[in-house]
SETI-56222 format. One record per residue: chain; residue number from 1; x, y, z of N, C-alpha, C, O in turn; residue in three letters. Coordinates in steps of 0.2 Angstrom, whole numbers, plus 5000, padded with zeros to 4 digits. Example, Ala and Ser with C-alpha at 12.3 -4.5 7.8 and 13.67 -1.06 7.14 Angstrom:
% residues 2
- c_k_npx_npy_npz_capx_capy_capz_cpx_cpy_cpz_opx_opy_opz_r
- A_1_5066_4972_5039_5062_4978_5039_5066_4984_5039_5071_4983_5042_ALA;
- A_2_5064_4989_5035_5068_4995_5036_5064_5000_5039_5067_5006_5040_SER;
***
This chain:
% residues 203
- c_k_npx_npy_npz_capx_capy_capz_cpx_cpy_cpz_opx_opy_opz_r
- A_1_4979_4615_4819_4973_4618_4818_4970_4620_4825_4967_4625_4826_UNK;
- A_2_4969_4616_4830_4967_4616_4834_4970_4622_4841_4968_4625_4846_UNK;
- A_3_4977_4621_4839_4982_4627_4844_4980_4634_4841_4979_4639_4844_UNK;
- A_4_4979_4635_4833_4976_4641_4831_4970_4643_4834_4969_4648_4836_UNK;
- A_5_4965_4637_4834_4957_4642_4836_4958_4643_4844_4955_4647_4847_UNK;
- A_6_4961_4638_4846_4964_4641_4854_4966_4647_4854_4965_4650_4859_UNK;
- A_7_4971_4651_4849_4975_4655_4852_4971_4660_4849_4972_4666_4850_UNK;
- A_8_4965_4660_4844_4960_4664_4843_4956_4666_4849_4955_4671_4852_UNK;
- A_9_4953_4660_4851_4950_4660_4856_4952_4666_4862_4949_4671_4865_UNK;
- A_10_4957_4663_4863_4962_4668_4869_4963_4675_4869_4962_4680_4873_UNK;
- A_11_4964_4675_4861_4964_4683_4859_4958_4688_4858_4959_4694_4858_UNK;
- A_12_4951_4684_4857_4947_4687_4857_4945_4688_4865_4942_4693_4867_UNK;
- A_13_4946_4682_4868_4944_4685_4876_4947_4690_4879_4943_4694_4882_UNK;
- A_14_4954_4691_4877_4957_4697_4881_4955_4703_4874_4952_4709_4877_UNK;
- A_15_4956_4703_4870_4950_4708_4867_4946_4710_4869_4948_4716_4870_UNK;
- A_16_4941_4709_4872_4935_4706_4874_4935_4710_4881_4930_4713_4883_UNK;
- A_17_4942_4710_4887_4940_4712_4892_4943_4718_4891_4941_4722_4895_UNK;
- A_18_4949_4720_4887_4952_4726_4885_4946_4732_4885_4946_4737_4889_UNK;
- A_19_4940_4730_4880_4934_4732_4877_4934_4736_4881_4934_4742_4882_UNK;
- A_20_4931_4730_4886_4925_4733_4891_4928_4736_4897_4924_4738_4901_UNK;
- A_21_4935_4736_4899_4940_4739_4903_4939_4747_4901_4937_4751_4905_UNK;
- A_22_4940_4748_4894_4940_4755_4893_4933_4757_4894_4932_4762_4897_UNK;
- A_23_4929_4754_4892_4921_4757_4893_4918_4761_4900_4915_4766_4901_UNK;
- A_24_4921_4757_4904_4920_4758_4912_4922_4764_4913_4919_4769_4914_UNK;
- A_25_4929_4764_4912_4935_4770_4912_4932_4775_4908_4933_4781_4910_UNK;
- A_26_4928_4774_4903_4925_4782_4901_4920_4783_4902_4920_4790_4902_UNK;
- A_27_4913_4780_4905_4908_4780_4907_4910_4781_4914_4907_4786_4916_UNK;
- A_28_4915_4780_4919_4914_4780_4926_4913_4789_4928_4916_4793_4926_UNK;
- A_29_4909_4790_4934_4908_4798_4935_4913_4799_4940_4911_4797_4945_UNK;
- A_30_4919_4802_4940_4923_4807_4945_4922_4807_4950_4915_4807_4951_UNK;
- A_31_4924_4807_4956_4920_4804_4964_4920_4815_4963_4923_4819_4959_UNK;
- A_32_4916_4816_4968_4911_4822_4966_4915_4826_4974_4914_4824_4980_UNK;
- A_33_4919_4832_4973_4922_4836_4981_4917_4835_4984_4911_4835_4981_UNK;
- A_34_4918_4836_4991_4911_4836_4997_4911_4845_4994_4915_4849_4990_UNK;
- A_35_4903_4845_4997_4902_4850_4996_4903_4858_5001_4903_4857_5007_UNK;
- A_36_4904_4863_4999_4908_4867_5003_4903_4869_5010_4897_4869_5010_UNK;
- A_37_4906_4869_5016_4900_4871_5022_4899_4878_5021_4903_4881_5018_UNK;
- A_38_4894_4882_5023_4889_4886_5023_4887_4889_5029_4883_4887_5033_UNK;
- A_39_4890_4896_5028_4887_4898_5035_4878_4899_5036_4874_4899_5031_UNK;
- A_40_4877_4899_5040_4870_4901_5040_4867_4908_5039_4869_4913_5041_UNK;
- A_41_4863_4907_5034_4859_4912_5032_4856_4917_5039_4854_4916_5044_UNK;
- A_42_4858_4924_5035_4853_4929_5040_4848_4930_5040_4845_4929_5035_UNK;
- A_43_4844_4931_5046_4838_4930_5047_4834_4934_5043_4834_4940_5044_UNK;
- A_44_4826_4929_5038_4825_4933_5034_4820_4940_5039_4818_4941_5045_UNK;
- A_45_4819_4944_5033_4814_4950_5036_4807_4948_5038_4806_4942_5039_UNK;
- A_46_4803_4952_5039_4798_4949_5043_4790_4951_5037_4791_4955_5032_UNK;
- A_47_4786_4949_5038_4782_4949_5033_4779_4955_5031_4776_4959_5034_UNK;
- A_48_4780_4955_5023_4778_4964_5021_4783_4967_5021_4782_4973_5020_UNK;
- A_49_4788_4965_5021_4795_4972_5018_4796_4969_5012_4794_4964_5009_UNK;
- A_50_4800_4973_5011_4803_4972_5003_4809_4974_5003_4811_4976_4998_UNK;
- A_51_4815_4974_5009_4820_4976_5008_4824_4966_5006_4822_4960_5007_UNK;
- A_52_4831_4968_5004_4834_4962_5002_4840_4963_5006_4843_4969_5005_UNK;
- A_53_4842_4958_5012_4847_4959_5015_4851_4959_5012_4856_4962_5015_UNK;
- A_54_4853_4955_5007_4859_4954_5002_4861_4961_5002_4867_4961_5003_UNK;
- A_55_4857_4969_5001_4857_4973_4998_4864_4976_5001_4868_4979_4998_UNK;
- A_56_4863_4976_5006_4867_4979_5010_4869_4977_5016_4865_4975_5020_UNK;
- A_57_4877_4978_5019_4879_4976_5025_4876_4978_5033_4876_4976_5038_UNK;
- A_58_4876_4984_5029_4872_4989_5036_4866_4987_5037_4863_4988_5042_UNK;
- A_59_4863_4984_5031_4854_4983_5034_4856_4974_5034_4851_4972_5035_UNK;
- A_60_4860_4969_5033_4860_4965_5036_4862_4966_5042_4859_4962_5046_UNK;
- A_61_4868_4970_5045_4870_4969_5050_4864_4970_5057_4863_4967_5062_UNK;
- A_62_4859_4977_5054_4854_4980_5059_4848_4973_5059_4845_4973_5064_UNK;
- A_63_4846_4969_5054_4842_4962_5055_4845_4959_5059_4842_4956_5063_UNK;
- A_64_4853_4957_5059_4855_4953_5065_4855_4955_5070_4857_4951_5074_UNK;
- A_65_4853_4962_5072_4853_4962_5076_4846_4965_5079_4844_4967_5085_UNK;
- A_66_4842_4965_5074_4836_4966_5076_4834_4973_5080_4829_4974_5083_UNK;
- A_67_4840_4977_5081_4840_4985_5081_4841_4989_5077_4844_4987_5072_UNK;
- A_68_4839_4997_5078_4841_4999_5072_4843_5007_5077_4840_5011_5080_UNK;
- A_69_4851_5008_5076_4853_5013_5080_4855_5018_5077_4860_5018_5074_UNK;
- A_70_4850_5024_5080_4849_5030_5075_4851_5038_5081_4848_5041_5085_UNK;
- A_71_4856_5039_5078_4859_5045_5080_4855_5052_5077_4854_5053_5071_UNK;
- A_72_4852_5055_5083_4849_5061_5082_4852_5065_5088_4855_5063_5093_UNK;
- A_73_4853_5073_5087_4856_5079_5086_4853_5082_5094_4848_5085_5094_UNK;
- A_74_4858_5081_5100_4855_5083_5106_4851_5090_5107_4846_5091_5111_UNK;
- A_75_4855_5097_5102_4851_5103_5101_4844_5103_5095_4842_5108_5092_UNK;
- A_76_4840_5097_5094_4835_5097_5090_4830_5099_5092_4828_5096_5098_UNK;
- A_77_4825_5104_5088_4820_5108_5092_4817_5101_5094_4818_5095_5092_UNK;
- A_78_4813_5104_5098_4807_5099_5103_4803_5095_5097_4803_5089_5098_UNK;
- A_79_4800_5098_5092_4797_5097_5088_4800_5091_5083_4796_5090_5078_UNK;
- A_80_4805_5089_5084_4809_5086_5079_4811_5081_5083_4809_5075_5081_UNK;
- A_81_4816_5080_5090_4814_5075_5096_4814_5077_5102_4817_5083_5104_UNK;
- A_82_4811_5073_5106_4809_5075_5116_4807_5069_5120_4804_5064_5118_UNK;
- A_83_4808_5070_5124_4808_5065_5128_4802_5064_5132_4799_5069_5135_UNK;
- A_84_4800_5059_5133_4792_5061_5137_4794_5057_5142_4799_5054_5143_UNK;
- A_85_4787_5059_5147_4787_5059_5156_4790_5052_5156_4795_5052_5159_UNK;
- A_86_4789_5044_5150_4790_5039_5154_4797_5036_5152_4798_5030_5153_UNK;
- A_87_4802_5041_5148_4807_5040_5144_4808_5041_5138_4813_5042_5135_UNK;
- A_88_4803_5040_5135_4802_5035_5128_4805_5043_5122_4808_5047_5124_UNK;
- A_89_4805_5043_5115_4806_5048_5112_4801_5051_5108_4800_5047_5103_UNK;
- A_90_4797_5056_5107_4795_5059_5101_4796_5064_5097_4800_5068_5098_UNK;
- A_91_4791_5064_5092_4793_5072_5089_4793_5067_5079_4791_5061_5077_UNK;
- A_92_4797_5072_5076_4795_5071_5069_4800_5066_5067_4799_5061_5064_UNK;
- A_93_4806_5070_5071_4813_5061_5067_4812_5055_5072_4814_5050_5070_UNK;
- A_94_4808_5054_5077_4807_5049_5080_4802_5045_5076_4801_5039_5077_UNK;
- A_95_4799_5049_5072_4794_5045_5068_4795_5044_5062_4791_5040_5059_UNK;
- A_96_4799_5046_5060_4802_5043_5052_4807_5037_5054_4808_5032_5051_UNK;
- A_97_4809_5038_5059_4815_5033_5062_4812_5028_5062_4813_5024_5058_UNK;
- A_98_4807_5025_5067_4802_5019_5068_4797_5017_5061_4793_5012_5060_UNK;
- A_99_4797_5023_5057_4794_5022_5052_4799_5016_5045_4798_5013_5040_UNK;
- A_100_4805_5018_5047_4810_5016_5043_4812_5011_5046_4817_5008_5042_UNK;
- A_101_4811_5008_5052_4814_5001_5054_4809_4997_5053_4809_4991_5052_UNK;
- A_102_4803_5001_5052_4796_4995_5050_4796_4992_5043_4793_4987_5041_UNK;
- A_103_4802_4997_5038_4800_4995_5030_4807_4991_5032_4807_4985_5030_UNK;
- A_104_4810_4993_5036_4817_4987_5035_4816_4981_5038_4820_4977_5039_UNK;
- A_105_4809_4979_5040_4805_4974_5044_4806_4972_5052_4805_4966_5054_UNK;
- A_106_4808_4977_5055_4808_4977_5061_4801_4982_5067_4798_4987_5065_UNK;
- A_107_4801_4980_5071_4795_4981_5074_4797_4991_5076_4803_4993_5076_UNK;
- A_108_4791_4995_5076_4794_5000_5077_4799_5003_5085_4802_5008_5086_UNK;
- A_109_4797_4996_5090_4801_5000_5096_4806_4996_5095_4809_4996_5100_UNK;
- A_110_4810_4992_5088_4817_4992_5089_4821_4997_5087_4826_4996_5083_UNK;
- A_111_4820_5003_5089_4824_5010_5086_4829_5011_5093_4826_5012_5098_UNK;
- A_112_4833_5011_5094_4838_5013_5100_4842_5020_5096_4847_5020_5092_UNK;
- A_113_4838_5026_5100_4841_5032_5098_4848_5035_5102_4849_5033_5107_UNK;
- A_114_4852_5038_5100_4858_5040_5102_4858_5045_5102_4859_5048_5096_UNK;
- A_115_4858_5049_5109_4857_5059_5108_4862_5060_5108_4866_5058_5111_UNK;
- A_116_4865_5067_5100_4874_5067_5100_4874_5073_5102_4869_5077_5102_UNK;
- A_117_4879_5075_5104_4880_5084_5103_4885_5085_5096_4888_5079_5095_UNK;
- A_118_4886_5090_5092_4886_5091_5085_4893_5089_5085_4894_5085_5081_UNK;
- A_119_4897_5091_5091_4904_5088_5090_4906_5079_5089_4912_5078_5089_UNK;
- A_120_4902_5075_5089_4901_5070_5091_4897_5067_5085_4897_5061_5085_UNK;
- A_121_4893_5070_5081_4886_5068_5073_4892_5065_5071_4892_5059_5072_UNK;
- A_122_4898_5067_5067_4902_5066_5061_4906_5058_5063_4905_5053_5059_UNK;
- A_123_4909_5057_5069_4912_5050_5073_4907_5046_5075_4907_5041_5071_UNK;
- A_124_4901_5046_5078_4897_5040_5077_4895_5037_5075_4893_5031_5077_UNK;
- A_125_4894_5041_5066_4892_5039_5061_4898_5035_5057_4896_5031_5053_UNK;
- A_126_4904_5037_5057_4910_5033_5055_4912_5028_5059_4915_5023_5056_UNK;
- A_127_4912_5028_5065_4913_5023_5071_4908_5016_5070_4909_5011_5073_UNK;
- A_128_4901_5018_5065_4897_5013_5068_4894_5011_5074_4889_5007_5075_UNK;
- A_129_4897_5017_5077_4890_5018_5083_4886_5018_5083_4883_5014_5088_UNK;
- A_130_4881_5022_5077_4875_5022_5076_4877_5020_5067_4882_5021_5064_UNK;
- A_131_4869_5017_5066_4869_5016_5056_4866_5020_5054_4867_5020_5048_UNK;
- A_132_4864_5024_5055_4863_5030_5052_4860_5038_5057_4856_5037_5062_UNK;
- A_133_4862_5044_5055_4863_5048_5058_4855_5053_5056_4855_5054_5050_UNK;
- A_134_4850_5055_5059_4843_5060_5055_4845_5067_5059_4844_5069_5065_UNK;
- A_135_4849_5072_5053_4846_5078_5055_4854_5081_5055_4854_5087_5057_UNK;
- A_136_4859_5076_5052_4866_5079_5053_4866_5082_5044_4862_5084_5040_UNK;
- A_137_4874_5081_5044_4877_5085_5038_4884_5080_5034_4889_5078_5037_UNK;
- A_138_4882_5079_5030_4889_5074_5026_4894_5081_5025_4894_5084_5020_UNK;
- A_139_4897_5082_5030_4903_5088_5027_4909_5084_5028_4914_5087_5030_UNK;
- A_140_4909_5077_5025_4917_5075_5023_4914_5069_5018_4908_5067_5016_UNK;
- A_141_4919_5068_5016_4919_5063_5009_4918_5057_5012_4918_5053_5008_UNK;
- A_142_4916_5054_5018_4919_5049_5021_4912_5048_5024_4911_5044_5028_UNK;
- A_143_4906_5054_5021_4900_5052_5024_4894_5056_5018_4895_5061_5017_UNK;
- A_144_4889_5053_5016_4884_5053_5014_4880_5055_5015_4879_5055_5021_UNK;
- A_145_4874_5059_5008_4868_5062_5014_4863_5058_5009_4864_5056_5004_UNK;
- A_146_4857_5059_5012_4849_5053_5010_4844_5059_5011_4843_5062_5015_UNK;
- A_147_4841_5058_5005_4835_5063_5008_4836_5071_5001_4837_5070_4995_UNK;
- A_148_4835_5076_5004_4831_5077_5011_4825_5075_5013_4820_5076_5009_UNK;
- A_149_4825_5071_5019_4817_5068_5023_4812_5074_5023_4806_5073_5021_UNK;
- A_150_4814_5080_5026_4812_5085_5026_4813_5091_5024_4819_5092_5024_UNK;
- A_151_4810_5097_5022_4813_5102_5022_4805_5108_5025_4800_5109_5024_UNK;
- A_152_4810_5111_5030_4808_5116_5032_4812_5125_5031_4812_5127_5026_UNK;
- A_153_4816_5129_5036_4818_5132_5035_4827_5130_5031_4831_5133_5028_UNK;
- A_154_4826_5124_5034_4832_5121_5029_4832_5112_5027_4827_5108_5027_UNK;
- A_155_4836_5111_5025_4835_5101_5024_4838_5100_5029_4843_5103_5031_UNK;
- A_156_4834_5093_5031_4836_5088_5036_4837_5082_5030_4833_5080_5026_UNK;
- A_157_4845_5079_5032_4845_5072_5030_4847_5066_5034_4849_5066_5040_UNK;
- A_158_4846_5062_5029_4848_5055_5035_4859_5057_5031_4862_5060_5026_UNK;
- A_159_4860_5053_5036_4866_5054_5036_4872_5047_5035_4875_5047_5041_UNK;
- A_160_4873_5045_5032_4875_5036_5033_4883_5036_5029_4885_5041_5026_UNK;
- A_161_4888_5031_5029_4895_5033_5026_4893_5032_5020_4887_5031_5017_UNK;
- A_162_4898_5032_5018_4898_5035_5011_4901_5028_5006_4901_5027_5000_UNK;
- A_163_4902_5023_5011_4903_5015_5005_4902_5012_5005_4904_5006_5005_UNK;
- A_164_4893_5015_5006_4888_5010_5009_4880_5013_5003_4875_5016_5004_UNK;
- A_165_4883_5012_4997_4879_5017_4992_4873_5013_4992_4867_5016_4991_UNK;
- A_166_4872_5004_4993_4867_5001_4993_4858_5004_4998_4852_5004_4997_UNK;
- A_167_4865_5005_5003_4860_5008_5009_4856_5015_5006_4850_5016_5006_UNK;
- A_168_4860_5018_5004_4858_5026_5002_4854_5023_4996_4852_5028_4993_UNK;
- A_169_4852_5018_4994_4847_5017_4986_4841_5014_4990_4835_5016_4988_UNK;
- A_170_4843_5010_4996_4836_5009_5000_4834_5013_5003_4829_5015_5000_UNK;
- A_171_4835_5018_5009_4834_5023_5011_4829_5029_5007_4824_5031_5008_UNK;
- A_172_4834_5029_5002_4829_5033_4996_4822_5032_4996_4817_5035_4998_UNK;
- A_173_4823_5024_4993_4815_5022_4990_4812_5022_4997_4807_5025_4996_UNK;
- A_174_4812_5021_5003_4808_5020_5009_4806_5029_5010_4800_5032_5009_UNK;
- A_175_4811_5031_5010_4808_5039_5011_4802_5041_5005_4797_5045_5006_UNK;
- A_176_4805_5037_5000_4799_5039_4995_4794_5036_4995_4790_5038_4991_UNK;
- A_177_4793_5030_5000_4787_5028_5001_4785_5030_5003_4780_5033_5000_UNK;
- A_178_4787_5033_5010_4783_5035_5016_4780_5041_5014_4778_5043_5019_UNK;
- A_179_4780_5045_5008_4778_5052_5006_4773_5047_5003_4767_5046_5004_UNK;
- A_180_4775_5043_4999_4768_5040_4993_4763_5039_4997_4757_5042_4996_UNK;
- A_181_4764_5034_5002_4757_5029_5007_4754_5033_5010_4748_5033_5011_UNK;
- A_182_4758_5040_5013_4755_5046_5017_4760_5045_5023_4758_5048_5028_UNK;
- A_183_4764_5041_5025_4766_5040_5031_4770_5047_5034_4768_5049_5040_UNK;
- A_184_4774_5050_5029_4774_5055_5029_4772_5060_5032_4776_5063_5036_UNK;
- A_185_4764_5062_5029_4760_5066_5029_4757_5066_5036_4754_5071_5038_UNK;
- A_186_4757_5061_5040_4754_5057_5047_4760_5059_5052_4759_5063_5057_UNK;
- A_187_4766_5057_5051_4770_5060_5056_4771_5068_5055_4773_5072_5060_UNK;
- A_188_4770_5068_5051_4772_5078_5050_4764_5082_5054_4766_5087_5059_UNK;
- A_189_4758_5081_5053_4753_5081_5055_4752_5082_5061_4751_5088_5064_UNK;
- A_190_4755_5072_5067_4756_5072_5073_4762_5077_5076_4762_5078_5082_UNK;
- A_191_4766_5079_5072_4772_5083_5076_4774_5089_5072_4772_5094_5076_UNK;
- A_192_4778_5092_5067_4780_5097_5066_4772_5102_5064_4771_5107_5067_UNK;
- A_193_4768_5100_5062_4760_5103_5060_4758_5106_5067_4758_5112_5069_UNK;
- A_194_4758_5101_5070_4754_5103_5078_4758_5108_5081_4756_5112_5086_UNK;
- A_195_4764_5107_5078_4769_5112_5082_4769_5119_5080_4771_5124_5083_UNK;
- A_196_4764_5120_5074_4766_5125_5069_4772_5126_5065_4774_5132_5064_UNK;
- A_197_4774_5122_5061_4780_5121_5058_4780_5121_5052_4778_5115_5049_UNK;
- A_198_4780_5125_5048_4777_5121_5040_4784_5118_5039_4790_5119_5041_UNK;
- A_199_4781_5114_5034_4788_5110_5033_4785_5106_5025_4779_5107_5022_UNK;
- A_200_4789_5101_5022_4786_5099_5015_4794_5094_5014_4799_5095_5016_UNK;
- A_201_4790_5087_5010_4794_5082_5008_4798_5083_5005_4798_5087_5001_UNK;
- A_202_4807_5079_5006_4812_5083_5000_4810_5078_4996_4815_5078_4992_UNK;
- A_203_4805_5073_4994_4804_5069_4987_4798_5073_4985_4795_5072_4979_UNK;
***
């Protein structure tokens, strides 16, 4: 009698730790992979824009770099751009230009203009030379037009490639602000107006 309750004894211990071996084994949590490294975020916009750099490569690439380089057309009337006594540029696309690095939240003298001759609008803008072109012509598949910014005796557009359709949806909307707030209406005023130029918004 006494070898039975012993050998009960025994088997309920090892019972007993069997039990509680499986319990661990279902309750234990998975050792957890390290977690993946992370490049660093681009730098956000500055305060008062509303663009999302996610949106686009072309307007994250111009926040990292904090320029924004804008090909305009070396034969453009005076009234459209010019150079004054201390270098600097104006005129009407010089002012939509600094107008649209302000919505993309950069200060307006980060503009670096690039004067082309017509042989030269179509490859700058494919090359990445410049992010986008004010006042050229998308005459290939491979280039895109925004706008028209303005319309005078004919349309002027921004000019950007064409697989970059995020950018042409922001563009858009900026250009259609700057008619909404009057921004517009102030650059046209200060430059083609004064010039005598009638001219009117393409939104």
């Amino acid at each position: 009698m006494r070898i039975r309750v012993l050998a009960l004894v025994s088997l309920t211990a090892v019972l007993a730790g069997c039990g509680q071996g499986a319990e661990i084994t279902q309750n234990a949590v998975p050792p957890q992979p390290p977690a993946p490294a992370t490049s660093a975020a681009p730098p956000a916009p500055e305060a008062g824009t509303s663009v999302e750099l996610s949106t686009s490569p072309t307007l994250v690439q111009i926040q990292q770099r904090r320029r924004m380089l804008v090909g305009v057309r070396i034969d453009a009337p005076p009234a459209f751009l010019s150079r004054d006594p201390a270098g600097g540029y104006q005129g009407f696309d010089a002012e939509i230009a600094r107008d649209l690095a302000q919505r993309i939240g950069l200060q307006p003298g980060a503009v670096q203009f690039r004067r082309l001759p017509p042989t030269q609008l179509r490859d700058a803008v494919l090359s990445g030379d410049v992010d986008l072109l004010l006042g050229g012509t998308a005459d290939v598949p491979q280039l895109a037009a925004v706008g028209p910014y303005v319309i005078t005796d004919s349309e002027r557009n921004v000019v950007i490639k064409a697989d970059d359709q995020l950018l042409a949806e922001e563009l858009q909307r900026m250009l259609d602000a700057a008619v909404a707030d009057g921004s517009w209406q102030r650059a046209y005023d200060a430059t083609l107006g004064a010039a005598g130029i009638e001219a009117r918004p393409g939104s």
